[in-house]
TORVEXKOL-330040 format. One record per residue (C-alpha): y, z, x; residue number from 0. Coordinates in Angstrom, 2 decimals. Last residue first. Layout:
<zators>
{zator {Y, Z, X}, NUM};
...
</zators>
This chain:
<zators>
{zator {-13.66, 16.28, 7.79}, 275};
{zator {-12.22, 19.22, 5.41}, 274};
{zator {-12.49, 17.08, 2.44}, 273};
{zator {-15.99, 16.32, 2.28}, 272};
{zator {-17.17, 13.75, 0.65}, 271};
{zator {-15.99, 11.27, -2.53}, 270};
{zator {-12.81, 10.23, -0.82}, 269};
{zator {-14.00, 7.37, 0.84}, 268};
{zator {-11.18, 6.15, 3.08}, 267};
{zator {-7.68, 3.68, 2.70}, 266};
{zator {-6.66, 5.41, -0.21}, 265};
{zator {-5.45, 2.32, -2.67}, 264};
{zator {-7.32, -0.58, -1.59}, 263};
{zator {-10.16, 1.33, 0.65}, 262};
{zator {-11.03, 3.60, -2.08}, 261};
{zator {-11.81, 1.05, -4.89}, 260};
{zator {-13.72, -1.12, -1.94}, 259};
{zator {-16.06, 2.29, -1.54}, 258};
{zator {-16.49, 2.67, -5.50}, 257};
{zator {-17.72, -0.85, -5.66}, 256};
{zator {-19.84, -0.50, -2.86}, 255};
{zator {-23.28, -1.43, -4.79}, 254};
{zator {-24.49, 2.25, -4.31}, 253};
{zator {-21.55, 3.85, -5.04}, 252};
{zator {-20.71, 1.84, -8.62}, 251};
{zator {-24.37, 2.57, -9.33}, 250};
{zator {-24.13, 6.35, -9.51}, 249};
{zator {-20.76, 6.55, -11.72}, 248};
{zator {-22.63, 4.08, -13.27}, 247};
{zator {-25.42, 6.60, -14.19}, 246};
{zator {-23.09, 9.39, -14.15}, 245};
{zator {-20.59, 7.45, -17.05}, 244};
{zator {-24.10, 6.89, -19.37}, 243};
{zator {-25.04, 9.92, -19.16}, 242};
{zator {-21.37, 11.29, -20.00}, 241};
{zator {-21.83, 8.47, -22.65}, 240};
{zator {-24.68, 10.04, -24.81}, 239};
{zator {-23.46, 13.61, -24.25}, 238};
{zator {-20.70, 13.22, -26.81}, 237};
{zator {-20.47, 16.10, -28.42}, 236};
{zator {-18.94, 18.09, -25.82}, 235};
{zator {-16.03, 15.54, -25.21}, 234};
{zator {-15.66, 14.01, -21.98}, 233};
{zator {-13.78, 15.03, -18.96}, 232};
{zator {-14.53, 12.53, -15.68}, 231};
{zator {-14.25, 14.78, -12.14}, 230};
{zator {-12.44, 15.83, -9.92}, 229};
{zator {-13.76, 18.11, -7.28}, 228};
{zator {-11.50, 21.40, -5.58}, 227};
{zator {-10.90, 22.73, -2.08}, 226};
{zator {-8.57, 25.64, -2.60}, 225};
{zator {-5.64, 26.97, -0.35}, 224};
{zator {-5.77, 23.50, 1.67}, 223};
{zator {-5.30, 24.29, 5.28}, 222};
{zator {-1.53, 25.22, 7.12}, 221};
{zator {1.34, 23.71, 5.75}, 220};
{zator {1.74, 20.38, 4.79}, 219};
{zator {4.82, 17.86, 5.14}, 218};
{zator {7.37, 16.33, 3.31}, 217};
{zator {9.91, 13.83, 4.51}, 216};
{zator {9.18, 11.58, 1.49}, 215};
{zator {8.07, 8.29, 3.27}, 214};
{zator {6.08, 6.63, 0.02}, 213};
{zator {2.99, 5.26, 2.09}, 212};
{zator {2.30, 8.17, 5.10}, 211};
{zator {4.28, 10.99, 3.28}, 210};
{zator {3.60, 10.22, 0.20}, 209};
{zator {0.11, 9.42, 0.65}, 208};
{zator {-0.63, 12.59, 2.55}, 207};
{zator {0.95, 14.65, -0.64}, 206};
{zator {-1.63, 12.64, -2.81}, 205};
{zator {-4.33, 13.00, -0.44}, 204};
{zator {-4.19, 16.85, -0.59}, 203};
{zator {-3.39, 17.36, -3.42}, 202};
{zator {-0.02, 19.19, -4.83}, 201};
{zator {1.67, 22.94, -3.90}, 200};
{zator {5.20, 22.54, -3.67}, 199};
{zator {7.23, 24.83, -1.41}, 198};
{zator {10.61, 25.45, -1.57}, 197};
{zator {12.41, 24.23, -4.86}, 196};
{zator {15.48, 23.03, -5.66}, 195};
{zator {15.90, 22.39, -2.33}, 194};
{zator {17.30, 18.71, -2.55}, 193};
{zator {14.42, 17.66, -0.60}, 192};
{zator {11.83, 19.80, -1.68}, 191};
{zator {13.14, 18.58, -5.43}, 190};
{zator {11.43, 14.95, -4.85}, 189};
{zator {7.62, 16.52, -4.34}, 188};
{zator {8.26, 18.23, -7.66}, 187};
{zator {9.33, 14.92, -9.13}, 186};
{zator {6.60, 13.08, -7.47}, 185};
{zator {4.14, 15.50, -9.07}, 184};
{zator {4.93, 15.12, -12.43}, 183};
{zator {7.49, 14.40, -15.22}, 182};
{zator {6.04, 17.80, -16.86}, 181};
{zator {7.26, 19.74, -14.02}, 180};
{zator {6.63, 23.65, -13.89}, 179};
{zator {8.45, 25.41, -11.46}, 178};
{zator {6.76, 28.69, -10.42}, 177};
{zator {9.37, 31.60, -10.15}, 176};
{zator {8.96, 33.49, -12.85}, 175};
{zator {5.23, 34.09, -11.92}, 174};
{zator {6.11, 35.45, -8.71}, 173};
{zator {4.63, 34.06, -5.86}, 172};
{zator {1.14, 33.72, -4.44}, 171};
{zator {-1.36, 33.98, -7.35}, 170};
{zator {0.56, 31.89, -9.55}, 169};
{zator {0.97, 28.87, -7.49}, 168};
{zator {-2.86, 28.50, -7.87}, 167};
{zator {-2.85, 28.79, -11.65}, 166};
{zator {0.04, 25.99, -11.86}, 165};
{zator {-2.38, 24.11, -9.09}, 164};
{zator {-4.74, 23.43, -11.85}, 163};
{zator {-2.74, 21.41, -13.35}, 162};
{zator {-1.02, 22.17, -16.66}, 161};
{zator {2.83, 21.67, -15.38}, 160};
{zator {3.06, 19.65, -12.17}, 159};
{zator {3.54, 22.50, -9.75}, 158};
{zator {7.01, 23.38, -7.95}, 157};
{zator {6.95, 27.04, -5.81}, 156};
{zator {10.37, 28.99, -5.79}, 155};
{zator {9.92, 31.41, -2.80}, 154};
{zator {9.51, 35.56, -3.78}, 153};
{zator {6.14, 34.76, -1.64}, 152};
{zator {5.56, 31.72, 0.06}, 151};
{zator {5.74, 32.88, 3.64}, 150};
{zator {1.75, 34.37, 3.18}, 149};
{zator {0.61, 30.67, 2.62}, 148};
{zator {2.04, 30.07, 6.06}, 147};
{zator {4.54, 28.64, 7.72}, 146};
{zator {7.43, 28.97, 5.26}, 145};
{zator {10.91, 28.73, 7.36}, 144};
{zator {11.55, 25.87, 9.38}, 143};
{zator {12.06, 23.94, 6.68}, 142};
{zator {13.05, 20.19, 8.23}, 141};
{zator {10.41, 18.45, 6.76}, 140};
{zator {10.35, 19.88, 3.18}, 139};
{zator {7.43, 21.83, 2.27}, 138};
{zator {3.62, 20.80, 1.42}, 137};
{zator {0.80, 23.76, 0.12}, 136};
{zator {-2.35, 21.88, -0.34}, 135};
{zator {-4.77, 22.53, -3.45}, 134};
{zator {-7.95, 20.22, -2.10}, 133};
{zator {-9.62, 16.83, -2.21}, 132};
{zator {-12.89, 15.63, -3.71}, 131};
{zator {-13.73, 12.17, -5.41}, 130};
{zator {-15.71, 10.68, -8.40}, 129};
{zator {-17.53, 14.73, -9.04}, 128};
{zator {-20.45, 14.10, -11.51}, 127};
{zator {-19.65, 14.12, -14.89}, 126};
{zator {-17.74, 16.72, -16.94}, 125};
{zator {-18.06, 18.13, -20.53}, 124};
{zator {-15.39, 19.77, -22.37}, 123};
{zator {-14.33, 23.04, -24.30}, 122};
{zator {-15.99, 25.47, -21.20}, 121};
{zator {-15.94, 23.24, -18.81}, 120};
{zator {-12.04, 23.88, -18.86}, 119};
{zator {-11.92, 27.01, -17.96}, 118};
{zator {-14.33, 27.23, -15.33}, 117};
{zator {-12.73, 24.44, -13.57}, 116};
{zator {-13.37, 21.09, -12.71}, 115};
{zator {-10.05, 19.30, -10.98}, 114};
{zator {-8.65, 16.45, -13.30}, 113};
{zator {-8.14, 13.00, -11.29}, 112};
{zator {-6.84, 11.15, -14.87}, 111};
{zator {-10.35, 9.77, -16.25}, 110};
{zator {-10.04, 11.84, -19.38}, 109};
{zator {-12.81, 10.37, -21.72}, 108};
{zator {-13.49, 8.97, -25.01}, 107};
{zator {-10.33, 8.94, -27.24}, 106};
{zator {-8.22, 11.03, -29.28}, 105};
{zator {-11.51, 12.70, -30.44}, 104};
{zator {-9.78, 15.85, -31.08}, 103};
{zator {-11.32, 17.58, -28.11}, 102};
{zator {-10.24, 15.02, -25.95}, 101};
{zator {-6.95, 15.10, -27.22}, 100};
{zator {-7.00, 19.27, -26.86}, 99};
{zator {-7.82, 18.51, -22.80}, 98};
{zator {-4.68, 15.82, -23.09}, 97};
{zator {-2.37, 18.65, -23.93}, 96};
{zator {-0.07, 19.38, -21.22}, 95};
{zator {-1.17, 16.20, -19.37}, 94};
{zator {0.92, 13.98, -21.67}, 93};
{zator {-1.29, 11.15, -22.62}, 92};
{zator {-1.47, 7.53, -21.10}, 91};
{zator {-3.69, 4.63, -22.00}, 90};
{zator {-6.83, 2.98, -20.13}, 89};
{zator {-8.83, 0.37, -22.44}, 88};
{zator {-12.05, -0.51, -20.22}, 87};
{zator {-14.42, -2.49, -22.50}, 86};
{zator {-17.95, -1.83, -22.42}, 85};
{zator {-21.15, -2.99, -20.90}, 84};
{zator {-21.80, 0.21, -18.97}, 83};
{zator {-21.54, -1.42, -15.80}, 82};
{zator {-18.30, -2.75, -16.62}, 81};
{zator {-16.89, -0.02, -17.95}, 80};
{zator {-17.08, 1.99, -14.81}, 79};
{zator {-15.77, -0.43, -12.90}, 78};
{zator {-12.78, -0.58, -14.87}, 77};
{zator {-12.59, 3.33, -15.02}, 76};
{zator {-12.91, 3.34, -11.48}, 75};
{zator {-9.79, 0.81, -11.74}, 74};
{zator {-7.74, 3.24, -13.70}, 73};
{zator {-8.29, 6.02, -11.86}, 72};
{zator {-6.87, 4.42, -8.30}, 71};
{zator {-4.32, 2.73, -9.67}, 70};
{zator {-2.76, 1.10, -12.42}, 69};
{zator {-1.61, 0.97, -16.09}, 68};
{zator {0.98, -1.69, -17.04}, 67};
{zator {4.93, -1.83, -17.84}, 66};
{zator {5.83, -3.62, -14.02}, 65};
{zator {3.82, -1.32, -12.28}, 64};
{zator {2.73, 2.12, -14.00}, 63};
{zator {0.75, 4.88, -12.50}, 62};
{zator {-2.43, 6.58, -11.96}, 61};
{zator {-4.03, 7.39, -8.37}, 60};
{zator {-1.65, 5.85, -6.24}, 59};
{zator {0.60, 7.52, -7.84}, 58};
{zator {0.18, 10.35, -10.49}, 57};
{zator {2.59, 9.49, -13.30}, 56};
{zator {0.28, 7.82, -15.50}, 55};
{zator {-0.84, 11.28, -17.35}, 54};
{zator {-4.59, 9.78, -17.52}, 53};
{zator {-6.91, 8.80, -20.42}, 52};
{zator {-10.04, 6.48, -21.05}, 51};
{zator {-10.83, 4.67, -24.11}, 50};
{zator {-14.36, 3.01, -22.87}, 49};
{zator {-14.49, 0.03, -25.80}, 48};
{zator {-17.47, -1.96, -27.55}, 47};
{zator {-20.14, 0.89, -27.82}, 46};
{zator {-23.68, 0.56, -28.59}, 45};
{zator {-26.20, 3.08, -28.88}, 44};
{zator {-27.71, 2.11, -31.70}, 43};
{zator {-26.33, -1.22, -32.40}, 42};
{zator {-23.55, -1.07, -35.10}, 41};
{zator {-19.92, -1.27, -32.58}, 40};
{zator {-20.39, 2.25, -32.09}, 39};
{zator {-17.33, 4.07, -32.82}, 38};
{zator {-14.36, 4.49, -29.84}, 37};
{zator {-12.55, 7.74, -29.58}, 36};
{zator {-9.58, 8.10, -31.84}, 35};
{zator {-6.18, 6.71, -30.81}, 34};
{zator {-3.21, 7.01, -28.29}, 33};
{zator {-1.50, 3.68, -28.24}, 32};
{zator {-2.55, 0.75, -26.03}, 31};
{zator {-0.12, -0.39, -23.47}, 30};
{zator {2.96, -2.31, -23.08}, 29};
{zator {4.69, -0.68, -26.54}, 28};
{zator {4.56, 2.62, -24.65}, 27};
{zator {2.47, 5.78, -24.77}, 26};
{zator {3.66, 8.72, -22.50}, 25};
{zator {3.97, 10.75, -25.52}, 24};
{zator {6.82, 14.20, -26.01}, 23};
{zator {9.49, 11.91, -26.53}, 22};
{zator {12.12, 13.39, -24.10}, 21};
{zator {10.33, 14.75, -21.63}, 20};
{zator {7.40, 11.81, -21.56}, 19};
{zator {10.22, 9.50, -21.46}, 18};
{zator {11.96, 11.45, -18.69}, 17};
{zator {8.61, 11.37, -16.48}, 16};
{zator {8.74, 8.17, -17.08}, 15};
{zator {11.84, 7.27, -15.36}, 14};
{zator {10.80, 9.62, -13.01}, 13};
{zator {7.66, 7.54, -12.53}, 12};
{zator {9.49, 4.28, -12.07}, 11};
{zator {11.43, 5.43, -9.65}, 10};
{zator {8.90, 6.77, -7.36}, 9};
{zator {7.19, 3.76, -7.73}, 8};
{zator {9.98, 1.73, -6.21}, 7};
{zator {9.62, 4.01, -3.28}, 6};
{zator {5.44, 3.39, -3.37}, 5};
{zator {6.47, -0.52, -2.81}, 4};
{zator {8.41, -0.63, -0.48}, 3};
{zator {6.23, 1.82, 2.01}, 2};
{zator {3.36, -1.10, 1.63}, 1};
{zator {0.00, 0.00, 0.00}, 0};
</zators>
């Protein structure tokens, strides 16, 4: 991905970041509304459409170019379709609630690089892990400061709001002083640099991407705090396609499908280890 490129990205995402803000739904008139899971198309077992959802302000791994879906996510969720004979619709949904959409039958799967936890297996189903990558602490550049986890306390920590790194941020500074953004990472990542916040704690290979393809003058501190697996979210009644979604979650990595998918927008596998 060229440096140009991920800057006009940035843009774009704030600007929908506001729209999400100010509308409360990240659906446009350029993409597929919001709607209830797929039905079988009348053979047993049959399905004509994989409805899969994602914030869409999480470059590389879901965002919008020129008023369409891309990215990481989306094309696994291409590939994924493909091997399950179905057709890959991917739409946006405000993360603060897209756990309850799935629950409601909004549509089939969250495909949107959501960490397992605890918490939410309990309401939904998950495949197999599609990558790995951990809860990193980044500051700005110049901050001479915060060189530790430890130097984070009392400090104004930025989180995209409902991630899993909310929870994290919680257990190392005061709760009033976690900074929720709905508009996403980027914006968080953004704020280091006017100080509106002093840490933000993002992925790992986001935060690397932004520094290495987007040039924010960011950069980590110390080890990831947690190392966590994303994974697909589907709805507990619906254990027909998560087998289906681990079998050609299986068959996309042993054809190389998933390993060209990681190449184009991550430049390594991302499914092992994150500490190597």
């Amino acid at each position: 991905m060229k440096k140009k490129a991920w800057i006009g990205a940035l843009t774009s995402l704030l600007l929908t970041g506001m729209i999400i803000v100010g509308c409360g739904t990240s659906t446009t008139s350029s993409e597929p509304a919001a709607k209830t899971a797929s039905q079988p198309s009348g053979q047993p077992g049959e399905q004509k459409e994989f409805v899969f959802a994602m914030s869409g302000i999480y470059k590389p791994f879901n965002y919008k170019e020129n008023g369409k879906l891309t990215g990481f996510d989306v094309e696994i969720g291409e590939a994924l379709a493909a091997k399950m004979g179905m057709k890959p619709v991917p739409i946006t949904f405000p993360f603060e609630t897209i756990v309850q959409g799935l629950i409601d039958k909004k549509f089939d799967a969250i495909l949107g690089s959501m960490t397992i936890t605890e918490e939410r297996a309990k309401v939904i189903n998950f495949t197999k892990p599609y990558y790995r990558s951990g809860s990193q602490i980044f500051v700005a550049e110049d901050n001479q400061t915060i060189t530790s986890p430890d130097a984070v306390k009392g400090k104004k920590i930025g989180v995209a709001a409902a991630t899993n790194y909310e929870k994290v941020a919680m257990t190392l500074t005061d709760k009033d002083k976690v900074m929720k953004y709905s508009s996403g990472d980027v914006s968080a990542m953004m704020d280091l640099g006017t100080k509106r916040v002093d840490a933000v704690i993002s992925d790992q290979v986001f935060g690397y991407l932004a520094i290495k393809d987007g040039g924010l003058k960011v950069k980590p501190i110390g080890e990831p705090l947690v190392y966590d697996e994303q994974a697909i979210g589907v709805n507990k009644e619906n254990t027909e396609l998560l087998e289906k979604l681990n079998k050609a979650l299986d068959e996309i990595i042993a054809d190389g499908t998933y390993d060209k998918i990681c190449e184009k927008w991550i430049g390594r596998n991302i499914l092992g280890d994150p500490k190597k």
